[in-house]
C-alpha positions in Angstrom: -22.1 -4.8 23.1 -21.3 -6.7 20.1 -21.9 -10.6 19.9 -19.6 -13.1 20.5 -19.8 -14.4 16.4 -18.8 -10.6 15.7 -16.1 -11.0 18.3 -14.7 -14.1 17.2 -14.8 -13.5 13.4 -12.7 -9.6 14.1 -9.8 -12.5 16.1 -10.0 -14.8 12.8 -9.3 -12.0 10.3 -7.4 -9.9 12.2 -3.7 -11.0 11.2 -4.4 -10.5 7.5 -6.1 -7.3 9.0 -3.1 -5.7 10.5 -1.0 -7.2 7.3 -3.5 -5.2 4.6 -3.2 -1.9 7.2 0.7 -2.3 7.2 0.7 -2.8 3.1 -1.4 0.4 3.2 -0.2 2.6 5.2 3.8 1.5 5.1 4.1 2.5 8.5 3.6 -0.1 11.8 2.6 2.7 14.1 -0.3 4.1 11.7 -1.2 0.9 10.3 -2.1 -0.2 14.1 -3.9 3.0 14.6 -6.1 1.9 11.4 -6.7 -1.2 12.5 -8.1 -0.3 16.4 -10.1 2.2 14.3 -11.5 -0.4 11.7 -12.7 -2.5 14.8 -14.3 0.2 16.9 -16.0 1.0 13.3 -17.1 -2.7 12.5 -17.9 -3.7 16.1 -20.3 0.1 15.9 -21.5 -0.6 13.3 -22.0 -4.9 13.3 -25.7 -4.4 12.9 -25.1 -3.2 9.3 -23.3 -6.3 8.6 -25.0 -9.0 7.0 -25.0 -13.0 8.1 -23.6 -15.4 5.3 -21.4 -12.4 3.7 -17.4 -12.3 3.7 -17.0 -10.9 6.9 -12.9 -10.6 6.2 -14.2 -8.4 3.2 -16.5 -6.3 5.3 -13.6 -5.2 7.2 -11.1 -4.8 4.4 -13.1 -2.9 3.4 -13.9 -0.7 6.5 -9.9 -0.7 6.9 -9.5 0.5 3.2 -11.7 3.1 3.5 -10.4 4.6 7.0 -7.3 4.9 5.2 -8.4 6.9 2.2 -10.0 9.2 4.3 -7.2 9.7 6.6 -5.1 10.0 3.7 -6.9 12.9 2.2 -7.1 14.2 5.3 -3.6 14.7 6.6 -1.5 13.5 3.8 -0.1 15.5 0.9 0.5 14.0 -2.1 4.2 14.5 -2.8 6.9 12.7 -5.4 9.2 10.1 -3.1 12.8 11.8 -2.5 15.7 9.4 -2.2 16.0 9.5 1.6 12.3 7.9 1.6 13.6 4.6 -0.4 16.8 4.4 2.3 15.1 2.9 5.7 18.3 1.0 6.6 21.6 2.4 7.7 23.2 -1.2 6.6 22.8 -3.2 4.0 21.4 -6.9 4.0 24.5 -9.6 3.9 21.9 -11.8 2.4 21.2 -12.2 -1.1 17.5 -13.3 0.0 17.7 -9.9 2.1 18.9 -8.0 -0.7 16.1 -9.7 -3.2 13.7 -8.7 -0.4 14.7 -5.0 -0.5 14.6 -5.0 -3.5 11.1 -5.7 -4.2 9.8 -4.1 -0.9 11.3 -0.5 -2.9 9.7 -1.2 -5.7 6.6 -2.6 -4.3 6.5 0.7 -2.3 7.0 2.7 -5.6 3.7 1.4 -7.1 0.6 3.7 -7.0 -1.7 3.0 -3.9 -4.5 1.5 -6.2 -1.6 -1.0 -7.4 -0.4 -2.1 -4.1 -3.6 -2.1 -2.8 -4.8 -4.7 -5.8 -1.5 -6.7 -5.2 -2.1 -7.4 -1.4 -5.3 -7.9 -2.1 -5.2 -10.4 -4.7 -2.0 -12.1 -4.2 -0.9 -11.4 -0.4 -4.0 -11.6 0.8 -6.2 -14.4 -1.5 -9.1 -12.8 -2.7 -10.6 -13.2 -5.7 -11.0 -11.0 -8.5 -14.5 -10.5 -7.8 -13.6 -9.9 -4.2 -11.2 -7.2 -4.5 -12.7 -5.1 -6.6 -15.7 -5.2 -4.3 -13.2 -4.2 -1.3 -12.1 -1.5 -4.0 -15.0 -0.3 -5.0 -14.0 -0.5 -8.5 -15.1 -2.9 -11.4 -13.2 -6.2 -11.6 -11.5 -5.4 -15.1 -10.0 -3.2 -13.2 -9.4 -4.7 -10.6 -7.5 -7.1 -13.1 -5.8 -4.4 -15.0 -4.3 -2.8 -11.8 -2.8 -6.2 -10.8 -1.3 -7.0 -14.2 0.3 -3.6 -14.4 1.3 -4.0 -10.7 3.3 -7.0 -12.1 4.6 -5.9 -15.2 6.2 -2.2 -13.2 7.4 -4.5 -10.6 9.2 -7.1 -13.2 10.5 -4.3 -14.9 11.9 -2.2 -11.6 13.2 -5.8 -10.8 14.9 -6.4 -13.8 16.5 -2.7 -13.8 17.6 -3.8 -10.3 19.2 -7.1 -11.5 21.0 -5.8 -14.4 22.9 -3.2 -12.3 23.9 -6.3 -10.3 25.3 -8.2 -12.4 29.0 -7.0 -11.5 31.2 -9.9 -10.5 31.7 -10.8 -7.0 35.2 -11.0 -5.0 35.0 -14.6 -6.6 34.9 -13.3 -10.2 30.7 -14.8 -10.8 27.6 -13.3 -10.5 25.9 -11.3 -7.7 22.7 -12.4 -8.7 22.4 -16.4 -9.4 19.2 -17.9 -10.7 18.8 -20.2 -8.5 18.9 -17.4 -5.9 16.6 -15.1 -7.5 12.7 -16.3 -9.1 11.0 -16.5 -5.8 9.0 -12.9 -5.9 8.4 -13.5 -9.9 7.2 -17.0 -9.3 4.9 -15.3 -6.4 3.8 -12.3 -8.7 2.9 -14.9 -11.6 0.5 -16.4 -8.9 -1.5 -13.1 -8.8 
């Protein structure tokens, strides 16, 4: 039976938990599946988990790896196909929306190591240090993956933004500047 700490600090970390599982997994039904099994793992194996450590990192961690594993397991690796990057039957009336799904398909075109170091670092708050640890990987790379992270997804953006710029009914721009900025602003934070 595992403590109550153990209990409590699984309830305190498990929204950016489930978060890190969905960014990983890009699918709600297996990223849930990951999660139960990263807290039957950590509440198994709480004895191996030290007092006065990052707990949220133990489990990111835990969660990380369960993934790979499962990945290699069941998953081919295969090229994305068109109908993969088309999840919705209508498009956003929004230009928010639109900006939204438009960095969600590109974010969801980076490598695994890149997403994973983007969520990590600037979804999620961890250090440098922190996510490479999570990682398993040395925190130049750590830092590498993010910047190239940002620089593929300011260029797909860009590429995006330029076949935009076709007028509107109204004869201006789709794609304002004051509408537009918000994901590079949150990218620059990384």
């Amino acid at each position: 039976m595992p403590s109550p700490a153990i209990e409590d600090q699984i309830l305190a970390c498990l929204p950016q938990v489930r978060a890190f599982a969905r960014s990983l997994a890009r699918d709600r039904d297996h990223a849930d599946d990951l999660v139960q099994d990263a807290i039957v793992r950590a509440i198994s194996s709480a004895d191996q988990f030290s007092p006065g450590t990052n707990f949220k990192a133990w489990m990111f961690t835990i969660l990380r790896n369960l993934y790979f594993n499962s990945f290699r397991r069941k998953y081919l690796m295969r090229p994305l196909e068109p109908s993969d990057l088309e999840r919705h039957s209508a498009a956003p009336t929004q230009m928010a929306g639109l900006d939204y799904q438009d960095f969600k398909r590109a974010f969801n075109q980076l490598p695994a190591d890149q997403r994973e170091a983007l969520v990590l670092v600037g979804a999620d708050g961890f250090k440098y240090e922190e996510a490479a640890a999570i990682s398993g990987c040395a925190v130049g790379t750590m830092k590498s993956r993010v910047s190239r992270a940002r620089r593929e997804l300011e260029r797909k953006l860009d590429a995006d933004r330029a076949g935009a710029r076709e007028p509107d009914s109204a004869g201006g721009p789709l794609d304002e500047p004051s509408q537009t900025g918000r994901i590079e602003r949150s990218l620059r934070r990384c």
